[in-house]
Structures are given as C-alpha cells and as structure tokens.
Biopython code that builds the backbone (N, CA, C, O; Angstrom):
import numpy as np
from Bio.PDB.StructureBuilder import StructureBuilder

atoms = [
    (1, "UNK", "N", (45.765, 20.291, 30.159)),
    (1, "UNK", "CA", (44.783, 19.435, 30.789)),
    (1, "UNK", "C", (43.409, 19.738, 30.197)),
    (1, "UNK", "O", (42.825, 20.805, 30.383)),
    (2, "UNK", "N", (42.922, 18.698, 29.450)),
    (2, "UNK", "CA", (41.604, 18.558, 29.333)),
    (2, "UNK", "C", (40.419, 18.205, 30.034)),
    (2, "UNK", "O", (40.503, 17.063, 30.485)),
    (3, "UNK", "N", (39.102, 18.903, 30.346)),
    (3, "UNK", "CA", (38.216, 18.784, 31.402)),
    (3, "UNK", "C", (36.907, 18.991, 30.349)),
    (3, "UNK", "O", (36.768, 19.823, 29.452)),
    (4, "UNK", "N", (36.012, 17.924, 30.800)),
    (4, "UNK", "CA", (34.384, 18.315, 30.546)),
    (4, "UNK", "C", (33.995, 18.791, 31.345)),
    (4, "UNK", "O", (34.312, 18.705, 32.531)),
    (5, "UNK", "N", (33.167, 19.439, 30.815)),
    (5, "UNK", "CA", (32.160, 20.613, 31.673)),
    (5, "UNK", "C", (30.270, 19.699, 31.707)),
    (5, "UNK", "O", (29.875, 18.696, 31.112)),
    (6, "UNK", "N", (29.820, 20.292, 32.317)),
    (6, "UNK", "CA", (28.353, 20.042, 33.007)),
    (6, "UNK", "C", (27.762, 20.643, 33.490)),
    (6, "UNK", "O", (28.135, 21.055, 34.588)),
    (7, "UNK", "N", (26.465, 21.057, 32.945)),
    (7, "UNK", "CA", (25.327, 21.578, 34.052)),
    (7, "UNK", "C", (24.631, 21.126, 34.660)),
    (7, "UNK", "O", (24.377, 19.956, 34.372)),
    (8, "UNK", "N", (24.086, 21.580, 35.546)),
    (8, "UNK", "CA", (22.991, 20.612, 36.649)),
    (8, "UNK", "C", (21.805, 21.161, 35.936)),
    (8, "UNK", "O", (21.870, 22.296, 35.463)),
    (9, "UNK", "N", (20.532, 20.312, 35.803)),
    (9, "UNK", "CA", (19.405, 20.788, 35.511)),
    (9, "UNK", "C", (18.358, 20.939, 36.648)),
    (9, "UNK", "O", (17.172, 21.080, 36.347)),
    (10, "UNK", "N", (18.756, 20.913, 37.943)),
    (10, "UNK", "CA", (18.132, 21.051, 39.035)),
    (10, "UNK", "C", (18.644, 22.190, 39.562)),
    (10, "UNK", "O", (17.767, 22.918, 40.028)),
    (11, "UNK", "N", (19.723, 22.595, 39.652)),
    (11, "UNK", "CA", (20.398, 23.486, 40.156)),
    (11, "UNK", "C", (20.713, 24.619, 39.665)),
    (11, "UNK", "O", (21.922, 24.526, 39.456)),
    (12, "UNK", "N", (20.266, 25.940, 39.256)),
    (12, "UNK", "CA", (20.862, 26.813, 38.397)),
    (12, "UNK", "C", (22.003, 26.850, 38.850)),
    (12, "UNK", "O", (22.369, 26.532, 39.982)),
    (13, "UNK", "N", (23.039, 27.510, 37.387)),
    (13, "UNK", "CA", (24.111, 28.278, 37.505)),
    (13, "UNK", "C", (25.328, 27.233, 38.292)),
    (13, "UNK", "O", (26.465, 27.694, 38.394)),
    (14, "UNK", "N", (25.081, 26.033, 38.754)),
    (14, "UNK", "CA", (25.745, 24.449, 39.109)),
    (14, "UNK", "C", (26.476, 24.349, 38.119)),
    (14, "UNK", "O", (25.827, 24.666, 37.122)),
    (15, "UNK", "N", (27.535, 24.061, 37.868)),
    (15, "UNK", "CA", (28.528, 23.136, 37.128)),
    (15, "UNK", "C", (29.281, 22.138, 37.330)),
    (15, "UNK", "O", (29.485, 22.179, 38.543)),
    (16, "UNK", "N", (29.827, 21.261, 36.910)),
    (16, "UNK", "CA", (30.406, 19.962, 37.339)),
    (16, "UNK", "C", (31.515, 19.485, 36.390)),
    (16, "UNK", "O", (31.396, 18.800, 35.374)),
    (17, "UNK", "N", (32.560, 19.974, 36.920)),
    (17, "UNK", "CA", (33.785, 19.489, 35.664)),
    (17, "UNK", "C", (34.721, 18.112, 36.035)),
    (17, "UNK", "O", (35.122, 17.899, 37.179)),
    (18, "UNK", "N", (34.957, 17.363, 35.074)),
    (18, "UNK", "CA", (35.734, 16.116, 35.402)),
    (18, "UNK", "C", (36.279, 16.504, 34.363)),
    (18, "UNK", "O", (36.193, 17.506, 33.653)),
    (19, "UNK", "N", (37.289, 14.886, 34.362)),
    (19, "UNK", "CA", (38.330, 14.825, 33.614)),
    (19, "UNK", "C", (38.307, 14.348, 32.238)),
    (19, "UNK", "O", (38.989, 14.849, 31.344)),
    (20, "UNK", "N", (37.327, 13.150, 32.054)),
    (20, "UNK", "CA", (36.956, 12.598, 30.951)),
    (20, "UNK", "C", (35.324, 12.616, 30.644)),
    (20, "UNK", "O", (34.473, 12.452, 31.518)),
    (21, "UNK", "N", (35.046, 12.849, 29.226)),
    (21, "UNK", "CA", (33.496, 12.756, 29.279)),
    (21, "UNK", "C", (32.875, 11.451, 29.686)),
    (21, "UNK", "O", (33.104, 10.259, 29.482)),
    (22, "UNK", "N", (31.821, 12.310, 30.475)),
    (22, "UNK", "CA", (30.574, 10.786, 30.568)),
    (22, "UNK", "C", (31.264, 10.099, 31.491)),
    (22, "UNK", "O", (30.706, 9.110, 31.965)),
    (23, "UNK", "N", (32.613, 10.450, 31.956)),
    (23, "UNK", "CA", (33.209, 9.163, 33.047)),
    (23, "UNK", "C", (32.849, 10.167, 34.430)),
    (23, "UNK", "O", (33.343, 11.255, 34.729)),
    (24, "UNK", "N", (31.886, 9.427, 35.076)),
    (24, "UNK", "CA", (31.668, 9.927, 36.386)),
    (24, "UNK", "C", (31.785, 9.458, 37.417)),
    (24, "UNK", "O", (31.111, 9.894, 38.351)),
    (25, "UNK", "N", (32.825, 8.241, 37.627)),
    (25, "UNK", "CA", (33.251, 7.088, 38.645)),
    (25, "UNK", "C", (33.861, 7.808, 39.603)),
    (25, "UNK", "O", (34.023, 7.336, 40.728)),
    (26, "UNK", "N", (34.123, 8.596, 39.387)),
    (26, "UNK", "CA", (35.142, 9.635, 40.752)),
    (26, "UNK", "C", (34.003, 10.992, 41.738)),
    (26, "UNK", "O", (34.234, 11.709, 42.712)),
    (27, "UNK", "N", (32.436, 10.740, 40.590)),
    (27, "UNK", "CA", (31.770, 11.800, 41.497)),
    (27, "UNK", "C", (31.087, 11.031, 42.479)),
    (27, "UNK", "O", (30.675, 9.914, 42.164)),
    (28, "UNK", "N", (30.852, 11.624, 44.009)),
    (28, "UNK", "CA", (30.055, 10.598, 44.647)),
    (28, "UNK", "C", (28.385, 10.450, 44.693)),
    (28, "UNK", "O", (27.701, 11.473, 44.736)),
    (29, "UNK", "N", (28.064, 9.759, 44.687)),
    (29, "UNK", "CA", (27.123, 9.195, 44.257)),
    (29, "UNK", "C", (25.424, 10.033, 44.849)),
    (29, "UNK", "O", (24.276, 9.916, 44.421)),
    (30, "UNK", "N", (25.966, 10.782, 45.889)),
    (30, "UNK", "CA", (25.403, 11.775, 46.922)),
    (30, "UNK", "C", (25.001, 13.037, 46.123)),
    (30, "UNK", "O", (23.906, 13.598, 46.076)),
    (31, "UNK", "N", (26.546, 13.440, 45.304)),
    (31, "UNK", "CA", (26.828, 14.434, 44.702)),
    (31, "UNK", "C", (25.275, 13.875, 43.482)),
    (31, "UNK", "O", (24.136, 14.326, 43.601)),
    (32, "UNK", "N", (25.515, 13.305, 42.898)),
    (32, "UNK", "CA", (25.047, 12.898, 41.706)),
    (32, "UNK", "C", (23.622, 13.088, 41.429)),
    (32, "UNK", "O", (23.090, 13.603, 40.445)),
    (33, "UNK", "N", (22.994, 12.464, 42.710)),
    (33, "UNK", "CA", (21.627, 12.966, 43.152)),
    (33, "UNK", "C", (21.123, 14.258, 43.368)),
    (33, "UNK", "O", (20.008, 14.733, 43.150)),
    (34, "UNK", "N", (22.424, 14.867, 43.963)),
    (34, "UNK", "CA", (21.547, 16.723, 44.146)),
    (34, "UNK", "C", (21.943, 17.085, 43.195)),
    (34, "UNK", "O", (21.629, 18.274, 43.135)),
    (35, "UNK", "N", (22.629, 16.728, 42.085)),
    (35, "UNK", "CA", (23.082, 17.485, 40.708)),
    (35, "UNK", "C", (22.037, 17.086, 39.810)),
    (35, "UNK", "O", (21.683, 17.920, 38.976)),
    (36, "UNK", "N", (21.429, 15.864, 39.827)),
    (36, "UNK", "CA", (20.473, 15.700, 38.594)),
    (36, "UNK", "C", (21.231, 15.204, 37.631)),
    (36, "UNK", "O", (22.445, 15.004, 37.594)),
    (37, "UNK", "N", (20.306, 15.009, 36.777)),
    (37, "UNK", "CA", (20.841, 14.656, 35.234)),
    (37, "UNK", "C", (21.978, 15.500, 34.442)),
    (37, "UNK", "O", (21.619, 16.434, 33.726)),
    (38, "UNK", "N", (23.541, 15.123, 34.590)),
    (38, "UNK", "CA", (24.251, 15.867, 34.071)),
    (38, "UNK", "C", (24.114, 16.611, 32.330)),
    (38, "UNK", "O", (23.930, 15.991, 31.283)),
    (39, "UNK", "N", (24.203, 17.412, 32.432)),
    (39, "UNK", "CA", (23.664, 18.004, 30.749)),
    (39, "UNK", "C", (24.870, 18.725, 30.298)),
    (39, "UNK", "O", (25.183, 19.853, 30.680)),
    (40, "UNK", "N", (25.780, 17.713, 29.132)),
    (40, "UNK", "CA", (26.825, 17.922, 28.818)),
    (40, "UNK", "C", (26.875, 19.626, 28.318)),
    (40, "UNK", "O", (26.051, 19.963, 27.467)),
    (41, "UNK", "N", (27.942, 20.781, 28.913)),
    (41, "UNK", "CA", (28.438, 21.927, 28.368)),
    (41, "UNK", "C", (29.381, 21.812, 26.948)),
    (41, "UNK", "O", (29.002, 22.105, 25.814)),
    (42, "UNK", "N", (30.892, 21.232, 27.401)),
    (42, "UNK", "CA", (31.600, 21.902, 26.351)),
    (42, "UNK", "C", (32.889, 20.633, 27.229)),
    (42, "UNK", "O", (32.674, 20.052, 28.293)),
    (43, "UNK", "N", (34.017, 20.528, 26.461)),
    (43, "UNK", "CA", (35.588, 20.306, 27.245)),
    (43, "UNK", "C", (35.983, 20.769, 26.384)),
    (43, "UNK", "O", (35.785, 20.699, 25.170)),
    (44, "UNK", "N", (37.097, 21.720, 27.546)),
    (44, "UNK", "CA", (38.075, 22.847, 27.474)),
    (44, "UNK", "C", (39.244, 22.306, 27.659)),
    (44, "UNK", "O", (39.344, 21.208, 28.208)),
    (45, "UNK", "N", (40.229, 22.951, 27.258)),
    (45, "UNK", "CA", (41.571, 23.161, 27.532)),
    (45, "UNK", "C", (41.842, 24.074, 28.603)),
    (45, "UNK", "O", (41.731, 25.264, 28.310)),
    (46, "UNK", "N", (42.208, 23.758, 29.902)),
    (46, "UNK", "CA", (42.634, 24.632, 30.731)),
    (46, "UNK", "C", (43.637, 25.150, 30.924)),
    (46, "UNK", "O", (43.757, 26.166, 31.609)),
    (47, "UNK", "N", (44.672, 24.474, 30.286)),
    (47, "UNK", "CA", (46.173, 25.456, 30.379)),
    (47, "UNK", "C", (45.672, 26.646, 29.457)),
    (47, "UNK", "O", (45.025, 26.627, 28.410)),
    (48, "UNK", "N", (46.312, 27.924, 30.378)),
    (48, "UNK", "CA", (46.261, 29.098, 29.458)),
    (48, "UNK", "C", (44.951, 29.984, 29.892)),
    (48, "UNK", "O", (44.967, 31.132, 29.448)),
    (49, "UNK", "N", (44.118, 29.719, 30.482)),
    (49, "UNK", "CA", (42.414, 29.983, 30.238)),
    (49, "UNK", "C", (42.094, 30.577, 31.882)),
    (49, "UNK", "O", (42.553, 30.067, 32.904)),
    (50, "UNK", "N", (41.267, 31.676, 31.819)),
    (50, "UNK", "CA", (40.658, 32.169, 32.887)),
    (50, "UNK", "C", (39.127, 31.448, 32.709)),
    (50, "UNK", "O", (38.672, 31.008, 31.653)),
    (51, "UNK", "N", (38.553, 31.451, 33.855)),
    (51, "UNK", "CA", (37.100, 31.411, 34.121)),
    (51, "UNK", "C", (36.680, 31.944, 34.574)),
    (51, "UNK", "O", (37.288, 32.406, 35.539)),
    (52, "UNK", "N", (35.127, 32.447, 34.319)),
    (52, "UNK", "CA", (34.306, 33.326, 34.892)),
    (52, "UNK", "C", (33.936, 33.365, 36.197)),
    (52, "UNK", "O", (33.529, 34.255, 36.942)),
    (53, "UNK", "N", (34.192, 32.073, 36.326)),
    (53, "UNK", "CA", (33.417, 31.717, 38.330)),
    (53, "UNK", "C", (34.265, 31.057, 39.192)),
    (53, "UNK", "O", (34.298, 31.183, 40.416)),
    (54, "UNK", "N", (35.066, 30.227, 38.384)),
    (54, "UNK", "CA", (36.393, 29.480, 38.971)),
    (54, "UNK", "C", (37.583, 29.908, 39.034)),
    (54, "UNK", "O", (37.752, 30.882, 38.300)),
    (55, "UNK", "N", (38.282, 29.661, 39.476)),
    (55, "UNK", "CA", (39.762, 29.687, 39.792)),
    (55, "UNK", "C", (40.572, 28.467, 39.331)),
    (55, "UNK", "O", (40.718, 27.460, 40.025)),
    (56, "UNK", "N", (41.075, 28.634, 38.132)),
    (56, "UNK", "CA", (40.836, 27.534, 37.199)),
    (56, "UNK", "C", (42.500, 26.746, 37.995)),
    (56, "UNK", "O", (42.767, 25.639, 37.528)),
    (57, "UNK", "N", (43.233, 27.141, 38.796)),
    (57, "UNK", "CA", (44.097, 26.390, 39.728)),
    (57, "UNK", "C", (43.349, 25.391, 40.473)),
    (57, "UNK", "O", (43.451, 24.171, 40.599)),
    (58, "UNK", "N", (42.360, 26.517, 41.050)),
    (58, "UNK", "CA", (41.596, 25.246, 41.861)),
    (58, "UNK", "C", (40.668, 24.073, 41.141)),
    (58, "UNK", "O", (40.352, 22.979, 41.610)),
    (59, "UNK", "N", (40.356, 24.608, 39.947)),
    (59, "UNK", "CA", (39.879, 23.549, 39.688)),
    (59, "UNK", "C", (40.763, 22.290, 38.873)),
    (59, "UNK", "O", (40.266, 21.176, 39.040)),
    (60, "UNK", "N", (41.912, 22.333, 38.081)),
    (60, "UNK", "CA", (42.804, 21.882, 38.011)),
    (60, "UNK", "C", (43.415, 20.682, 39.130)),
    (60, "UNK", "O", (43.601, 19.487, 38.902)),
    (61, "UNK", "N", (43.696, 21.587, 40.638)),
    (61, "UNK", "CA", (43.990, 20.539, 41.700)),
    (61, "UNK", "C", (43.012, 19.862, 41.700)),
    (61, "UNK", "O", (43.203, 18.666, 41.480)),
    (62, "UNK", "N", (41.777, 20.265, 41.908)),
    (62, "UNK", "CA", (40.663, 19.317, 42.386)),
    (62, "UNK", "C", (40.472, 18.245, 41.720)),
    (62, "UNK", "O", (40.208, 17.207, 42.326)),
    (63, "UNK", "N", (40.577, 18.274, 40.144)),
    (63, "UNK", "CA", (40.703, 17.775, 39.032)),
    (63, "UNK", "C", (41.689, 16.605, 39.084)),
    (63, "UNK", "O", (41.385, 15.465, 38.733)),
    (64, "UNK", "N", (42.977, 16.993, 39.581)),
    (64, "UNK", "CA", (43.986, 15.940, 39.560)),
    (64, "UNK", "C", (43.866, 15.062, 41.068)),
    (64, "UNK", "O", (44.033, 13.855, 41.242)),
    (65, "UNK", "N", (43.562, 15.987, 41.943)),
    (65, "UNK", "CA", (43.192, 15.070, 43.224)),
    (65, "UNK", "C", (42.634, 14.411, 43.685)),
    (65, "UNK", "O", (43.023, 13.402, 44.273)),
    (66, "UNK", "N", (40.995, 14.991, 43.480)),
    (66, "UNK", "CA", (39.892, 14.614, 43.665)),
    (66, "UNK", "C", (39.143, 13.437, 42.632)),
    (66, "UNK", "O", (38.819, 12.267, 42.834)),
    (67, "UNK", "N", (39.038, 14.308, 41.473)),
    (67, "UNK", "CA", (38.297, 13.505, 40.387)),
    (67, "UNK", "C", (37.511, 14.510, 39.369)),
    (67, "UNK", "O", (37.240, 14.349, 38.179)),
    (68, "UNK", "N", (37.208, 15.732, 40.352)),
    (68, "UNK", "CA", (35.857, 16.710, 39.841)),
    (68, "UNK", "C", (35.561, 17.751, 40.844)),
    (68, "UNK", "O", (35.659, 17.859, 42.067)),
    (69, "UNK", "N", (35.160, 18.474, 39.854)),
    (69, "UNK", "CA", (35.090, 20.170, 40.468)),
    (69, "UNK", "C", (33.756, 20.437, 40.495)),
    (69, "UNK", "O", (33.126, 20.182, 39.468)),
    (70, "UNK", "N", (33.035, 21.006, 41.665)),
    (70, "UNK", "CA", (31.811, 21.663, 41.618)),
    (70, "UNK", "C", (31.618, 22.643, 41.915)),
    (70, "UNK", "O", (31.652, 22.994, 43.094)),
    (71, "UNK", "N", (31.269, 23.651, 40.641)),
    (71, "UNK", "CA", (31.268, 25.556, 40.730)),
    (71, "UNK", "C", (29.803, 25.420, 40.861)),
    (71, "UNK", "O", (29.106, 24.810, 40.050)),
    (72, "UNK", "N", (29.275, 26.149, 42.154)),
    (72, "UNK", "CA", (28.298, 26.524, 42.788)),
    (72, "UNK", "C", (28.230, 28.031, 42.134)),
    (72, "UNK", "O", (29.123, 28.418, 41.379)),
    (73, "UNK", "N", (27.240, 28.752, 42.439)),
    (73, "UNK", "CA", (27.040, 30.572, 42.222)),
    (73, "UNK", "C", (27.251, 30.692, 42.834)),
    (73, "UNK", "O", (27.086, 29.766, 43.628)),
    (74, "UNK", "N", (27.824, 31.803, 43.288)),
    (74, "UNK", "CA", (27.932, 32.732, 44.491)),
    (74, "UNK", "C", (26.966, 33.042, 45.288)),
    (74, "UNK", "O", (25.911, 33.199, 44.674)),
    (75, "UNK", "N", (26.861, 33.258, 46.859)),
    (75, "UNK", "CA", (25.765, 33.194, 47.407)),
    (75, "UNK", "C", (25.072, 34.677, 47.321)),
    (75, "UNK", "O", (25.727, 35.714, 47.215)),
    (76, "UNK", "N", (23.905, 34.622, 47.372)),
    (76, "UNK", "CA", (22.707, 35.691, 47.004)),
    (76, "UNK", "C", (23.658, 36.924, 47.973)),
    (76, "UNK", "O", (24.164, 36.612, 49.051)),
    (77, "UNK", "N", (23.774, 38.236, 47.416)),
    (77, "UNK", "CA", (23.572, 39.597, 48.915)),
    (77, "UNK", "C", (22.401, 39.532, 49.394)),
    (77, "UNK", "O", (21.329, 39.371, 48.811)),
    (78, "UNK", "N", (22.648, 39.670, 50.553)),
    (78, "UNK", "CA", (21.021, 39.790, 51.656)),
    (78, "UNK", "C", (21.538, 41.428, 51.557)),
    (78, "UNK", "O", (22.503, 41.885, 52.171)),
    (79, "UNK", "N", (20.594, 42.232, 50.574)),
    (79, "UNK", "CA", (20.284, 43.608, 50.276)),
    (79, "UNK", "C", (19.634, 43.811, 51.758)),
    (79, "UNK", "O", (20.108, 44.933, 51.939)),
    (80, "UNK", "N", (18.813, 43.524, 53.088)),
    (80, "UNK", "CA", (18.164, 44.502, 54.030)),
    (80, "UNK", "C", (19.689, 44.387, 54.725)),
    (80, "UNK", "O", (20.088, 45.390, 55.317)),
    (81, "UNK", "N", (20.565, 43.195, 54.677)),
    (81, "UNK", "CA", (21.972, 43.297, 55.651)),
    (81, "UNK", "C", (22.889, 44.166, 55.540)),
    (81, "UNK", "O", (23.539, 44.593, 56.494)),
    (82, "UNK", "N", (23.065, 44.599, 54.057)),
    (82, "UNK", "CA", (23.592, 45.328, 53.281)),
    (82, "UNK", "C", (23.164, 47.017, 53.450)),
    (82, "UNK", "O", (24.052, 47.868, 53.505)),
    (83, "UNK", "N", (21.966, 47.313, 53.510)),
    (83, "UNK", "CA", (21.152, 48.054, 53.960)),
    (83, "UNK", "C", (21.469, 48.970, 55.207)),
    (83, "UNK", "O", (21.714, 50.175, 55.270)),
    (84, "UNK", "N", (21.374, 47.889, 56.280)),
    (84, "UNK", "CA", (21.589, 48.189, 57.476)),
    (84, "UNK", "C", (23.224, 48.728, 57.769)),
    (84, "UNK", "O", (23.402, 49.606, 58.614)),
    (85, "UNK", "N", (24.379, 48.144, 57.019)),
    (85, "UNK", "CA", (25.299, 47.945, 57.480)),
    (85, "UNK", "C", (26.059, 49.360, 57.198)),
    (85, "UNK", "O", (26.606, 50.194, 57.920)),
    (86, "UNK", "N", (25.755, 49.186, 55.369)),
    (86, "UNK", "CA", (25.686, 50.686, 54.979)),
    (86, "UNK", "C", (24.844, 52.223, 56.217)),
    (86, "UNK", "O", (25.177, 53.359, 56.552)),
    (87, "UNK", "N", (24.274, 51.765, 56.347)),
    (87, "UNK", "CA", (23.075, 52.849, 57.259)),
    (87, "UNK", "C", (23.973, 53.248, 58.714)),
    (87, "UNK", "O", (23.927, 54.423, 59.078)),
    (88, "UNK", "N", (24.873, 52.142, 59.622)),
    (88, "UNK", "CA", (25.570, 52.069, 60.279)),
    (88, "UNK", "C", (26.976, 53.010, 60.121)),
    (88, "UNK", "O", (27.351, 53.939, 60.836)),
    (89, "UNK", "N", (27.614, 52.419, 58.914)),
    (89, "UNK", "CA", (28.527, 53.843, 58.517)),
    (89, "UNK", "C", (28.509, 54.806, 58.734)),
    (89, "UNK", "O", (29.282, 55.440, 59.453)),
    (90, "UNK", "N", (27.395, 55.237, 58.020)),
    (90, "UNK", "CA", (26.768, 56.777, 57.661)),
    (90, "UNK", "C", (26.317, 57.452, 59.216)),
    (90, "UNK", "O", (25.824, 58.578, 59.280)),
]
sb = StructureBuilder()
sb.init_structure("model")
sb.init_model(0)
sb.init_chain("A")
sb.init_seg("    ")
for serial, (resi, resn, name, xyz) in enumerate(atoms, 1):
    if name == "N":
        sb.init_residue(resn, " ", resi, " ")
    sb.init_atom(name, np.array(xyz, "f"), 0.0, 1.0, " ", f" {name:<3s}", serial, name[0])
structure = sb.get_structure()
C-alpha cells in the first residue's frame, strides 16, 4: 500500500497521510482548515516499514477505511505534575 505523506504548516510536527497525492476528497473539510496549506513530504510504501510516531497498522486501517490519517505529536509532559508525583513516591 502506497500513501502520501503531508505536513501542516500551521501545526508543528502534524502530518496528514492519504492514499493518493493531492487527492484530498476524503479529508473533511474542517480538518483542512486547522491543517493549513498541505506541504507535500514524501509517498511511502507501507508494507514492511515501521514509523517513528505511527503505528503504521493504524494508519493503514484508517487509510483503507477512512480516507486519511492524522499523526498529531505527542502531548507535552507537564514536568511540575511529574515533579510532584515523583516527590509523592519518595
């Protein structure tokens, strides 16, 4: 399975993978707006292939189900929560 990749230029570290380039009829239109101007990455071959941020199953299903995958970053550590929680242990 072949997938294009995308960055958001509003969004760091945002990605946006579909199925075919430039075809974005399956993203919704909602989506499209908080993503910004898509700024073509790369299309990959996903059989075979790990990803750094994805779970390239899930993005695969999403891919065949949906239309398109959106890899967000991971959310920030709140270091004082972290802090505290550690401190609690101890």
């Amino acid at each position: 399975m072949l997938c294009s990749i995308y960055k958001s230029l509003k969004k760091d570290n945002t990605y946006l993978y579909i199925n075919k380039k430039d075809d974005f009829a399956d993203v919704p239109a909602e989506l499209m707006t908080t993503f910004g101007k898509p700024q073509f990455v790369m299309v990959i071959k996903l059989e075979g292939r790990t990803l750094a941020l994805a779970d390239v199953e899930k993005v695969k299903h999403a891919l065949a189900t949906v239309g398109f995958y959106l890899q967000v970053p991971p959310p920030v550590t709140n270091l004082l929560d972290q802090y505290k929680a550690d401190k609690a242990v101890k």
